[in-house]
N, C-alpha and C positions, 0 to 999 in steps of 0.2 A: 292340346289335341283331344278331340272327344274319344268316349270309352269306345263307341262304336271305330273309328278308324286304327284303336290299339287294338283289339280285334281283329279287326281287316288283316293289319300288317303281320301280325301272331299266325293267322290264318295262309298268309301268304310268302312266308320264309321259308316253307321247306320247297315249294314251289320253284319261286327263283334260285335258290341254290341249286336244285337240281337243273335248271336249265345252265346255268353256267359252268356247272361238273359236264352238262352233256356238250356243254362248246370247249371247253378242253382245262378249263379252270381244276386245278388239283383240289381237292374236298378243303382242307385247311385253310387255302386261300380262298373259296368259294366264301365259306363260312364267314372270313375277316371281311369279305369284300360287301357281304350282303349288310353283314353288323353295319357294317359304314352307312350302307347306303338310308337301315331304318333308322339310324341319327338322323341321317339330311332330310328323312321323309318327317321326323318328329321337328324338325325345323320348319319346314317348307308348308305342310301341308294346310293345318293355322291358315295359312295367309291366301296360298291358291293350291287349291286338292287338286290332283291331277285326272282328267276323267278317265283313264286306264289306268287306274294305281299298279295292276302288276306288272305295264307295259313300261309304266314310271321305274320300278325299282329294278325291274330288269335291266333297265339302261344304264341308272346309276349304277350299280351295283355290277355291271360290267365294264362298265370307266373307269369304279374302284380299281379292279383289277386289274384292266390294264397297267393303271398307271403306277400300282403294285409292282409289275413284273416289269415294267421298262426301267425302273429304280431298282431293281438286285441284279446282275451282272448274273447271280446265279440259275436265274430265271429266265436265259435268253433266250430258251425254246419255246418256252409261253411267251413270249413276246415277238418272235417271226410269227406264231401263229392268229397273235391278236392285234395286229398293224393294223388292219379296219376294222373302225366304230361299227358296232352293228346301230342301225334305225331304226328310234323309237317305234314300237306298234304291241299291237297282241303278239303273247307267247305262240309257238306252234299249240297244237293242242294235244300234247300227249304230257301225261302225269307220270313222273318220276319220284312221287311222293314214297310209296311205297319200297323201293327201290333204299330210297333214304332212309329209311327205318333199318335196312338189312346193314345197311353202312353202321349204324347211329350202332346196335346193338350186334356189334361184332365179334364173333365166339374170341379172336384176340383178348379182347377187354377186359377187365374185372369189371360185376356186377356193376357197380357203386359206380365206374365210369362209364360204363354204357350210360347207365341213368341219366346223367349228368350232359351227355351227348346229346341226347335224346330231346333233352328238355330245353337245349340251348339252341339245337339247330332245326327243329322238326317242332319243339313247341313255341319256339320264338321268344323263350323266357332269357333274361339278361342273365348274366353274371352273377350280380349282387342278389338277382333273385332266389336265384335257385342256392344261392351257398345261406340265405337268411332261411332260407327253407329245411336245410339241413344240417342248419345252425353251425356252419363253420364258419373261419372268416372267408372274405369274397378273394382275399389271396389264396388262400388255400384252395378253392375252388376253380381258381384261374388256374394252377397249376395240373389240376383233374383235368380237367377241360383239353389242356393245351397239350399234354402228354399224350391222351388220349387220341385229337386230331393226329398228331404226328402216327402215332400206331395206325391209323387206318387211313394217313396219305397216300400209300403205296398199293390199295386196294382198289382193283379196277372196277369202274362203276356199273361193270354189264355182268361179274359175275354173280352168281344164283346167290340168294341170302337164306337165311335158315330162319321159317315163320313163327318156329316154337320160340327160339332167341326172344323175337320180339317181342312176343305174346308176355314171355316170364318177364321181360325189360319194364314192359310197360304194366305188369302183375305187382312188380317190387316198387314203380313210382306209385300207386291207388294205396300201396299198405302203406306209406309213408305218411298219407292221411294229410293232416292242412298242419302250419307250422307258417309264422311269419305272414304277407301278404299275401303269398301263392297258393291256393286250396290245391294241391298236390291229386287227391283224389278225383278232385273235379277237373282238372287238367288230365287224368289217366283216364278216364270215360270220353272227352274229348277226342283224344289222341287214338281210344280205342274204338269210336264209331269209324275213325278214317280209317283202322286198318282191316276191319271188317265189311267196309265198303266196297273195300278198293279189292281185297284180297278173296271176298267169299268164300270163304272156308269155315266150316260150322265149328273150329274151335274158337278163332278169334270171335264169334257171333257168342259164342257160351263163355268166354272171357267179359264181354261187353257184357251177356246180362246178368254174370256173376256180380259185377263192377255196379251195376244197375240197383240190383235187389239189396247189396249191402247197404247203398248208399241210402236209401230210401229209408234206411231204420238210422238212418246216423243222429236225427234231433231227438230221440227219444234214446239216446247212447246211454250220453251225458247227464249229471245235475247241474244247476246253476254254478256249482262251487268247481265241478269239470270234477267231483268222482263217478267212476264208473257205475253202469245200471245194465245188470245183468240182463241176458234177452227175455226170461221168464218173468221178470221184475219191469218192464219197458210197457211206459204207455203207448200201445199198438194206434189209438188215435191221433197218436202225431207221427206216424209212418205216413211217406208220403206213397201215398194210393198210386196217384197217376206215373211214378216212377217203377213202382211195383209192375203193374199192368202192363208198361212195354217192356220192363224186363222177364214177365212171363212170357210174355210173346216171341219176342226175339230167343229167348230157349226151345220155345214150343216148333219153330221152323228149324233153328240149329237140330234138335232130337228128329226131325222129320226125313233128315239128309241120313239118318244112320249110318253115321260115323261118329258114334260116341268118344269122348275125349275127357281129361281127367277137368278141364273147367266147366265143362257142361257138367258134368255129374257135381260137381261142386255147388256151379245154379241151378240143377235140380231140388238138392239141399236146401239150401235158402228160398227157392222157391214153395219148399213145403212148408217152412217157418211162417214164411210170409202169409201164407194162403191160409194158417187157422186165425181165427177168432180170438182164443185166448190162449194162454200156455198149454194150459191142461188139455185141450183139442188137438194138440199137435198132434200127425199122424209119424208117432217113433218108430212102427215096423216099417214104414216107405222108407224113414230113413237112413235105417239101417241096411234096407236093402240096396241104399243109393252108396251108402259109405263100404257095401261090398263089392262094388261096380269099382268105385274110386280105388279102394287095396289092392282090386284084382290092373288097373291101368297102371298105378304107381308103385304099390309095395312102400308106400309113405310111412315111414310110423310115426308121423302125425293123423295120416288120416287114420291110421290103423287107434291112434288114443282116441279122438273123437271118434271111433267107432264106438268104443270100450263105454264112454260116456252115452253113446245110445242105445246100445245094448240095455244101461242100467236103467232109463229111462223105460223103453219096450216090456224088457224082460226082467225089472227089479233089481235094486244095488247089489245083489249079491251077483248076480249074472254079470254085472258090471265090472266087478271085482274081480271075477276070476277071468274076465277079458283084456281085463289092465295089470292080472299079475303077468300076462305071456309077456311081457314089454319089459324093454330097460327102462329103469327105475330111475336111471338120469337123464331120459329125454325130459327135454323141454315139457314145463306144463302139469310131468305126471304128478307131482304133488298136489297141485291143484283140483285136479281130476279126480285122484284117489280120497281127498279129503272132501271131497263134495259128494263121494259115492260112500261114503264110513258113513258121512253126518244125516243121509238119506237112510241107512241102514242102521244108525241109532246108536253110533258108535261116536258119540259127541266126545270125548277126551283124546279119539286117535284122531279125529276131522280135525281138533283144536290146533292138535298139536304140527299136521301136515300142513295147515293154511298157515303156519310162521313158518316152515321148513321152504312154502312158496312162497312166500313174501319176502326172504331173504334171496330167494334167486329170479324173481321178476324180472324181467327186461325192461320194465318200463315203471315212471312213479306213478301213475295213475291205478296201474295193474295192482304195483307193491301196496300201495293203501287201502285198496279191495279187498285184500288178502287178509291186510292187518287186518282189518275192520271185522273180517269176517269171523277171524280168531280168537279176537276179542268179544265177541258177541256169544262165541259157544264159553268163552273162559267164562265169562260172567253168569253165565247161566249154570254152571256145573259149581260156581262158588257161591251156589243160592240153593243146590240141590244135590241129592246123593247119587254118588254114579251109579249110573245106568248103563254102563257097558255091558253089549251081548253077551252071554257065556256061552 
């Protein structure tokens, strides 16, 4: 099957599943019945493509189910109701995509299976994919998955769904980043033009160009070797320009609607990273003014640390310092944070000693090596010279 028809069909699953949920198909069985149907499309199509593909899988894919529900005794109510074949043709035209999103990312869920919903039924990713993606086995993943459908079979398909759910749903598959065959990130930009499409609402539009403007620094992340390259350290010429550009834009109409939202102010941020020239251009008073918008939406104390860290940029590491003392000392990061605001403030034996205190509580090994590396870089310099700690 060519990459364009894998496409097609990824593009066209949340589709048909919703028209079958709206002919009376329960979500679970929808879902198994659609799976079915893109097997026989990945068989068939090779040989003769169907000139309605979604007219094609809609029909499969409700045969599946019929013949689902005439084979369980349990099922006899979906089966008085699916005694006639519907006839191949075009869908009606109304989009239920959306809709499926509210389903996929059901305040029921945990996180982790929302996601997982999400990426099976609405991005059209297998089983095996999504579980190589976040490196479990693909049993273990079947049992997310299948838990999950069961939790949200009993959920009627008409009532209201909660947009922020989705927004955060589809926020924690972009941070997952790529992993295995699946670019996770690039699937969460996809998934988030559809619901900013569909949905019009200037947070999912400031969600997209958040998802946008990171993405767009992503080749200059990285080294060859995959250690990490700070954003002050990043070759700004292998930022991708034209990615930047519409994720400016699509902020600049999101901020137009004034309805400020904690993701917009977030792509504002990156939006002013992106927009200097070099590090040292970067305008730190906008962005700190952006990350008091964001404290004052969320009361984050993350955003409130990456404030701390702007401040010290703005208004010098000492400013920085006493932004990052108001904080707990055990969030996330603040090691990190505090040791890069010491080493800016010429306090290289307390930065040394913070970036191993970070390095052993990293989330990540990429992070953890950053850390080391970094610590190791002020040790070695402090075992070639006299301390120089402020008094």
């Amino acid at each position: 099957m060519s990459t364009a028809d894998e496409v097609l069909l990824r593009e066209l699953t949340p589709t048909v599943i919703a028209v079958l949920v709206r002919r009376g198909a329960g979500f679970a069985a929808a879902e198994d019945a659609v799976q079915e149907a893109l097997i026989e499309a990945v068989r068939a199509w090779p040989r003769d493509r169907p000139r309605d593909p979604q007219g094609w899988l809609i029909t499969v894919a409700w045969r599946k189910f019929v013949d689902a529900a005439r084979a369980e005794a349990s099922r006899r109510r979906r089966e008085d109701a699916a005694h006639a074949e519907v006839a191949p043709g075009p869908a009606p035209a109304v989009d239920d995509t959306l809709r499926l999103y509210f389903l996929c990312a059901h305040p029921s869920l945990a996180p982790a299976s929302a996601v997982a919903l999400t990426l099976r039924a609405v991005g059209g990713l297998t089983t095996r994919q999504i579980a190589q993606a976040y490196l479990v086995p693909e049993a273990t993943m079947a049992q997310r998955i299948s838990r999950a459908k069961r939790t949200v079979s009993g959920v009627r398909f008409n009532q209201p769904g909660d947009l922020a759910t989705v927004l955060r749903v589809l926020y924690l598959v972009f941070n997952e980043g790529y992993s295995g065959e699946v670019d996770l990130a690039a699937e969460a930009i996809r998934l988030a033009r559809q619901v900013a499409a569909m949905s019009g609402d200037p947070e999912a539009a400031g969600l997209l160009a958040l998802m946008l403007l990171h993405h767009a620094r992503r080749p200059a992340r990285t080294r060859p070797d995959g250690s990490l390259v700070p954003l002050a350290g990043q070759d700004r010429g292998r930022w991708d320009t034209a990615m930047i550009a519409e994720g400016v834009d699509v902020l600049q109409a999101a901020l137009a609607r004034d309805r400020l939202g904690e993701y917009q102010a977030q792509a504002a941020i990156a939006a002013l990273h992106a927009d200097a020239r070099t590090a040292a251009e970067t305008d730190w008073v906008q962005i700190v003014e952006w990350y008091d918008e964001l404290v004052r939406l969320t009361g984050s104390p993350v955003a409130r640390l990456n404030r701390a860290v702007a401040v010290g940029e703005a208004d010098g590491p000492r400013a920085g310092l006493a932004a990052l003392a108001e904080l707990d000392p055990a969030l996330p990061r603040h090691a990190a944070a505090a040791a890069y605001l010491h080493e800016r403030a010429g306090d290289a034996p307390t930065a040394a000693r913070l970036y191993a205190d970070a390095a052993r509580a990293a989330s990540s090994l990429p992070e953890r090596d950053h850390l080391t590396r970094q610590a190791a870089r002020l040790n070695e310099r402090l075992r070639g010279a006299p301390d120089r700690r402020p008094t």
